[in-house]
C-alpha positions in Angstrom: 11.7 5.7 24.3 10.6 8.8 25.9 6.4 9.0 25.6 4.7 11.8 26.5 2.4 11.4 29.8 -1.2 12.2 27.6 -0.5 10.0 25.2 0.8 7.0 27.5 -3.0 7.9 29.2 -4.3 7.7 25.9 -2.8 4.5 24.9 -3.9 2.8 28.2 -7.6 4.5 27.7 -7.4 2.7 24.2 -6.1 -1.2 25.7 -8.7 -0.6 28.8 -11.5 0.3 26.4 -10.3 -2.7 24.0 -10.6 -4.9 26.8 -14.0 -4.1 27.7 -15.3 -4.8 24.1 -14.2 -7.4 21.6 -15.5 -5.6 18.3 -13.1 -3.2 19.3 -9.5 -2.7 17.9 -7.0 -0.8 19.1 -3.9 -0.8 16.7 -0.5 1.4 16.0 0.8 2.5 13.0 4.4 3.6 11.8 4.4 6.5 9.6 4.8 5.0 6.2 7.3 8.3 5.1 9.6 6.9 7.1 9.7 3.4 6.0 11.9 2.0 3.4 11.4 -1.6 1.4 15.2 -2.6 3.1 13.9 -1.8 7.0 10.4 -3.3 6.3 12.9 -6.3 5.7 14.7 -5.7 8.7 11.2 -5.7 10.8 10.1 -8.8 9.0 13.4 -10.9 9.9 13.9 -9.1 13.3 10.1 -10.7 14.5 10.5 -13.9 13.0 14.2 -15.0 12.8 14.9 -17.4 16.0 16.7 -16.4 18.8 19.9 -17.6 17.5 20.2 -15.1 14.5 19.2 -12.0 16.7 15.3 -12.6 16.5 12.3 -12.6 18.5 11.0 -16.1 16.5 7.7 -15.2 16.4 5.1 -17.0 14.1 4.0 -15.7 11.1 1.4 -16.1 7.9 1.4 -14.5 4.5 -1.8 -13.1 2.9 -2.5 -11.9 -0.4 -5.7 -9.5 -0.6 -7.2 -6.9 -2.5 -9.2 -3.8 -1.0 -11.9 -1.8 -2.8 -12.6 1.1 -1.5 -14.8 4.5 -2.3 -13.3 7.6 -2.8 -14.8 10.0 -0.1 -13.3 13.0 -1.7 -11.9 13.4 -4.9 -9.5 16.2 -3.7 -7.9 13.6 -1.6 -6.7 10.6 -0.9 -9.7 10.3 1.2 -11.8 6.9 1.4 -15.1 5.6 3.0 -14.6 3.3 6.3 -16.2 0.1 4.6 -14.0 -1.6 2.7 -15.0 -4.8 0.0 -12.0 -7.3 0.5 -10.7 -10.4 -2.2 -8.8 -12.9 -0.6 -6.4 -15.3 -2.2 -4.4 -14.8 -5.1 -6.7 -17.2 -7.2 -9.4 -15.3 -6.1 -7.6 -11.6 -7.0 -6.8 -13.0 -10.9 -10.8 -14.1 -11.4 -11.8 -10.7 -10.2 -9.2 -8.7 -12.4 -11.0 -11.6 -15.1 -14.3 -10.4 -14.6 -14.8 -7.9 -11.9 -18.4 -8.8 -12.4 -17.7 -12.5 -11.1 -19.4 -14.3 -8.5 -16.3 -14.1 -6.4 -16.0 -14.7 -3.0 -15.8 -11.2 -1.1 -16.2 -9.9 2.7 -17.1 -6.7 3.3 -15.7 -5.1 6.2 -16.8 -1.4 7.7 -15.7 0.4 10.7 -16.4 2.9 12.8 -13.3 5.8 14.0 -14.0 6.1 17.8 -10.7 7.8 18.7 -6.8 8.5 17.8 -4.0 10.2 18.7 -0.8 11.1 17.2 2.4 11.0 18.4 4.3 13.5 16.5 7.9 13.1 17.9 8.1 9.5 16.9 5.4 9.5 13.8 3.2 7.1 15.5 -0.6 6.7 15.2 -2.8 5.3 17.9 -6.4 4.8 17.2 -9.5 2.7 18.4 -12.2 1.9 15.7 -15.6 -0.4 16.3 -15.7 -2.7 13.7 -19.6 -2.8 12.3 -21.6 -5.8 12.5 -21.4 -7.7 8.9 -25.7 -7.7 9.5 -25.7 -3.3 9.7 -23.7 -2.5 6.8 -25.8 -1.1 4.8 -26.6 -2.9 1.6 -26.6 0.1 -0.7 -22.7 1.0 0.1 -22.3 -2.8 -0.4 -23.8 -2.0 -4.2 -21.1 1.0 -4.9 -18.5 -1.5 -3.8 -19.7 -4.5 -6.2 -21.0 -2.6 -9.3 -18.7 -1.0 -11.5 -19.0 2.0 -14.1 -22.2 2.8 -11.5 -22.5 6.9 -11.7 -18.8 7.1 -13.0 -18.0 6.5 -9.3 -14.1 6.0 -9.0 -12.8 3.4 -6.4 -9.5 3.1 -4.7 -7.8 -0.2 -5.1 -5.2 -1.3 -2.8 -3.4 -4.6 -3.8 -0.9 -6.2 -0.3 1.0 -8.8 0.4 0.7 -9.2 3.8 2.5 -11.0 6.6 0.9 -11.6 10.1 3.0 -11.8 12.6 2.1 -13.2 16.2 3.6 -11.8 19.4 4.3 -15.3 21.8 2.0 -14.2 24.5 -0.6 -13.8 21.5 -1.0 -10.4 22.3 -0.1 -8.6 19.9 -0.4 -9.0 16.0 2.1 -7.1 13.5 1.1 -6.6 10.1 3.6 -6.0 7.4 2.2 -5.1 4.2 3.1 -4.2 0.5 1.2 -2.3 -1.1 0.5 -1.4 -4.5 -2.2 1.6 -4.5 -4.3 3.3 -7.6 -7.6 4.5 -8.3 -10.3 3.9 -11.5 -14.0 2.7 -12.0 -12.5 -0.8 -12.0 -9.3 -3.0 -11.6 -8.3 -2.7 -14.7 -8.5 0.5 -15.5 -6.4 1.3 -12.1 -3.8 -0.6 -13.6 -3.0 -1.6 -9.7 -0.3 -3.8 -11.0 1.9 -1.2 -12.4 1.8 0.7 -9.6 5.1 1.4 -7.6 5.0 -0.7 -3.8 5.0 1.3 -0.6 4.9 -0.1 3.0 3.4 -0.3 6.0 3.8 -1.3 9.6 0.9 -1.7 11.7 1.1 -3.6 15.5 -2.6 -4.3 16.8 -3.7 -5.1 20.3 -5.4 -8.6 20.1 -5.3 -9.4 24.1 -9.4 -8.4 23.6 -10.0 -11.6 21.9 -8.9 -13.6 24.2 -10.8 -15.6 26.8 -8.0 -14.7 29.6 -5.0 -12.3 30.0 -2.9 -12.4 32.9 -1.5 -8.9 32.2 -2.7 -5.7 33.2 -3.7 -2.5 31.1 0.1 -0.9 32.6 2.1 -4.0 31.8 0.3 -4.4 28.2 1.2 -0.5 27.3 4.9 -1.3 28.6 4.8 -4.3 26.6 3.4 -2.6 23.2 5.8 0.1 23.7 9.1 -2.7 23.8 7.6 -3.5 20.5 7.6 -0.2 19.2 11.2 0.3 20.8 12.4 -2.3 18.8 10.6 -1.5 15.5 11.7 2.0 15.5 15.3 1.3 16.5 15.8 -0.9 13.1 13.4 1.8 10.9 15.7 4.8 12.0 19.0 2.6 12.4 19.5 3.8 16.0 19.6 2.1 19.1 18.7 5.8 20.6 15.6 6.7 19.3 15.3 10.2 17.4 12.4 12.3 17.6 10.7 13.6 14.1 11.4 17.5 13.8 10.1 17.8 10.3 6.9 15.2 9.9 3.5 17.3 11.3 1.9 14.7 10.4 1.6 11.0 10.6 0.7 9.4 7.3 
């Protein structure tokens, strides 16, 4: 995988700033247009199958969640960076119930510090700063809760998610389904109905740890292995091909 020398500087910017802060996250993501429901399979058995069927046998959990999000621009598929979360299945089917429900939700903001894209393989690197639970600001919290609340339309993203751990605990990959759609609440975004994409997302977790024996150079050339491999099964190529017609990473 050939890598540019600004963005290999960038990425080992965004693992030393990682390092020095623990709120921090630092995570890559795989342009979705290129992603297919068969290699998002291919991924998922390539981690986690053992070594003897060609895997990597990494550990892995399944999640079921549901994100509400605002709408910062109707003219696009634009959202706000704090995020109301419902996890558990049990827990989505009493909110679809009764949106107004005392269920159990976590509220999750972050700030963008930084990004960069790397157009030739439709890559996206960014840092964010997640917010302190205690700072997010109560009001937004409101929006997020109340429905039918100025005719404000909310984005509603339902996943399936599985969590996949690197064996150094390094890294964690998330695969997720998604089933995306907008209305003033669940049920009128009919999230259900709505046709799956995927996504591919590998984030640097070494910050949370109390130790790691690697440095910034070796965790880059470690993360990019990663992405070697996850591309090489997405493009069905053992020689990687650069993107000529994405200019953009989505």
């Amino acid at each position: 995988m050939e890598i540019e020398n600004d963005i290999y500087n960038k990425i080992l910017e965004f693992v030393s700033e990682s390092n020095k802060n623990k709120s921090y996250e630092f995570e890559v993501r795989i342009g979705k247009k290129t992603l297919t429901e068969e290699n998002y399979i291919k991924v998922f058995e390539k981690l986690t199958f053992p070594s003897n069927n060609n895997g990597l046998g990494f550990k892995y959990s399944l999640k079921n969640m549901l994100d509400v999000m605002l709408i910062k621009d109707v003219s696009e598929d634009d959202f706000e960076n704090i995020r109301m979360t419902i996890n558990g299945s049990e827990n989505i089917k009493k909110y679809w119930i009764n949106s107004e429900s005392d269920v159990e939700k976590e509220f999750i903001e972050k700030e963008k510090l930084d990004r960069v894209d790397d157009k030739n393989f439709n890559l996206r690197y960014s840092l964010n700063n997640e917010i302190d639970k205690q700072n997010i600001m109560e009001k937004n919290k409101n929006l997020l809760v109340k429905n039918n609340v100025n005719n404000i339309n909310k984005i509603f993203r339902l996943k399936n998610r599985y969590s996949i751990l690197s064996d150094d605990g390094l890294f964690q990959f998330d695969l997720t389904s998604v089933k995306t759609s907008k209305g003033k609440n669940f049920r009128e975004a009919n999230v259900l109905k709505a046709v799956p994409t995927f996504e591919i997302e590998i984030e640097y977790i070494g910050n949370k740890m109390e130790k790691v024996n690697d440095n910034n150079d070796d965790i880059v050339k470690k993360l990019l292995t990663y992405i070697n491999i996850i591309l090489a099964i997405v493009q069905n190529n053992n020689i990687l091909v650069k993107s000529v017609v994405s200019s953009e990473v989505v």
